[in-house]
C-alpha positions as CSV (number, residue, x, y, z in Angstrom):
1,X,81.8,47.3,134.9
2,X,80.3,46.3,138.1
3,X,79.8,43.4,140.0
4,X,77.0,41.5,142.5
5,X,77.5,38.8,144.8
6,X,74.7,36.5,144.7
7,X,74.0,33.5,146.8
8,X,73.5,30.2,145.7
9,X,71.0,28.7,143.7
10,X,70.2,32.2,142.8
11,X,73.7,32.8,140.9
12,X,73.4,29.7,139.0
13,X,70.1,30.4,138.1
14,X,70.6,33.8,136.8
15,X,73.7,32.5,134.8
16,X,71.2,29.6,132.9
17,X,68.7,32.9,132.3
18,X,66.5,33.7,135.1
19,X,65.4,37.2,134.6
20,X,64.4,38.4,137.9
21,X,66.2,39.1,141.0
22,X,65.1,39.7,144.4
23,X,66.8,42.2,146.5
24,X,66.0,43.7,150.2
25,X,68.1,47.0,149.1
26,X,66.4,50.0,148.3
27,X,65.9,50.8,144.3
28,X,69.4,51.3,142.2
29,X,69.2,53.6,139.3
30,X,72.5,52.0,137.4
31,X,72.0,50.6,134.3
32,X,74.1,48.4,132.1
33,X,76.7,45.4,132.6
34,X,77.2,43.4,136.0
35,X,79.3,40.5,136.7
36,X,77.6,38.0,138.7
37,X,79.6,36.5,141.2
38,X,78.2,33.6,143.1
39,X,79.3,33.6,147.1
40,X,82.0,31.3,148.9
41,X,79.9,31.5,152.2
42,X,76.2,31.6,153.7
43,X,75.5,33.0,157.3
44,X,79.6,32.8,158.0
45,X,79.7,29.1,156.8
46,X,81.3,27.7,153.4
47,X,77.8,27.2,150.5
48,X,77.1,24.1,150.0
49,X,76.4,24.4,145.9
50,X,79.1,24.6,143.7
51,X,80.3,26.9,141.8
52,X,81.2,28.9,145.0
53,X,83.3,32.1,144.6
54,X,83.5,32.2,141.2
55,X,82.6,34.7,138.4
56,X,79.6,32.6,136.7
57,X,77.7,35.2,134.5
58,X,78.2,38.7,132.9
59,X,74.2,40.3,132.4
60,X,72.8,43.7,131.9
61,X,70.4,45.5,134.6
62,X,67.5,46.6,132.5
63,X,65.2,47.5,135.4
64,X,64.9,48.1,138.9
65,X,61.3,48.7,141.0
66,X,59.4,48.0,143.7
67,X,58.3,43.7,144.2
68,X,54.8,42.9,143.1
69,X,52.9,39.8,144.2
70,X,52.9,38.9,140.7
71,X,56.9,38.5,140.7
72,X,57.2,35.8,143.2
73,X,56.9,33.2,140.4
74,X,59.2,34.3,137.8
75,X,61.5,35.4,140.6
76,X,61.3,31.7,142.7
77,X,60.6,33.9,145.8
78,X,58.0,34.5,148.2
79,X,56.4,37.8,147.8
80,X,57.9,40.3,150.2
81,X,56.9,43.8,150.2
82,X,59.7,46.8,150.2
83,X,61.8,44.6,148.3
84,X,62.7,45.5,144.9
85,X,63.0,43.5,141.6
86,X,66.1,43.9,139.5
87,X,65.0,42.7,135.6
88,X,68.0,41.0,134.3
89,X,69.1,40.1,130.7
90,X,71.6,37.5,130.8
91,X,74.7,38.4,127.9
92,X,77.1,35.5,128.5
93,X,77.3,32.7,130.9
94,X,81.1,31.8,131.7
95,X,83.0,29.2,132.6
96,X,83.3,29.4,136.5
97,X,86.4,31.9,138.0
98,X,87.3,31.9,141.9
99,X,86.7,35.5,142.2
100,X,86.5,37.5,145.8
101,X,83.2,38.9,146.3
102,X,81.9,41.9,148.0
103,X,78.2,42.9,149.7
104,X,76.2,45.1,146.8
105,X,77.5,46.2,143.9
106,X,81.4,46.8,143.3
107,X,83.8,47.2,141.4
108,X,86.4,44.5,139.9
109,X,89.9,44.2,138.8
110,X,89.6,42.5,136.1
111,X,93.6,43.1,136.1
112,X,93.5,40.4,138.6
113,X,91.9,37.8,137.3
114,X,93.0,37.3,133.9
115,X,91.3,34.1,132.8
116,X,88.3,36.3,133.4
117,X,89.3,39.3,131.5
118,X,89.2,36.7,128.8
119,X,86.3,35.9,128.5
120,X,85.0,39.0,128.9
121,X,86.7,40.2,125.6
C-alpha cells in the first residue's frame, strides 16, 4: 500500500468523498489503494484544521491525467494548466491516526501504527 500527504481541507474533503485531486507533480501511472494522510504543518508552521497528522482515509487511484478547465469545480481549485488530476474513489474513511507523513507517495509501516493496521483489516 501507499500513502499521500495531503493538506488541509483537502484531506478532509477527500475522506467525506471528493473525487478529484489536484496535484502540481507530473502524471503517476500507479493504480490501486492509498492511505491518505492529512499534514501536521503548512509552509513550516503547525495547520490550523484538525485532524492534523493523522491517517483520515484509505481510497483507490482510478485515474491520473492532465487538469482541464472543466475540473476546477469538482476539484474546488482554480484551473491551473500542467497540473494533473488524480480521480479518486474513496473505500473507507477512518477514525483519525497521528501518522508521520512524507512529500509524494510512500510507503507505510503499518507495523507501526497498530490502531491503524486495524482498521485497515
Amino acid at each position: 500500500m501507499r500513502a499521500l500527504t495531503v493538506v488541509q481541507p483537502a484531506a478532509n474533503q477527500i475522506a467525506s468523498g471528493r473525487k478529484i485531486y489536484i496535484r502540481s507533480w507530473k502524471r503517476i501511472f500507479y493504480r490501486g489503494p492509498v492511505l491518505i494522510t492529512s499534514a501536521a504543518r503548512i509552509n513550516g508552521c503547525p495547520s490550523p484544521i484538525e485532524p492534523a497528522g493523522c491517517a483520515v482515509a484509505l481510497v483507490d487511484i482510478i485515474d491520473c491525467r492532465p487538469m482541464r478547465p472543466s475540473d476546477a469545480v469538482p476539484a474546488c481549485e482554480p484551473y491551473a494548466p500542467g497540473s494533473v488530476v488524480w480521480h479518486l474513489r474513496l473505500k473507507k474513511r477512518l477514525e483519525p491516526v497521528r501518522v508521520v507523513g512524507y512529500p509524494h507517495l510512500w510507503c507505510p509501516d503499518l507495523k507501526r501504527y497498530p490502531e491503524l493496521e486495524a482498521q485497515l483489516q
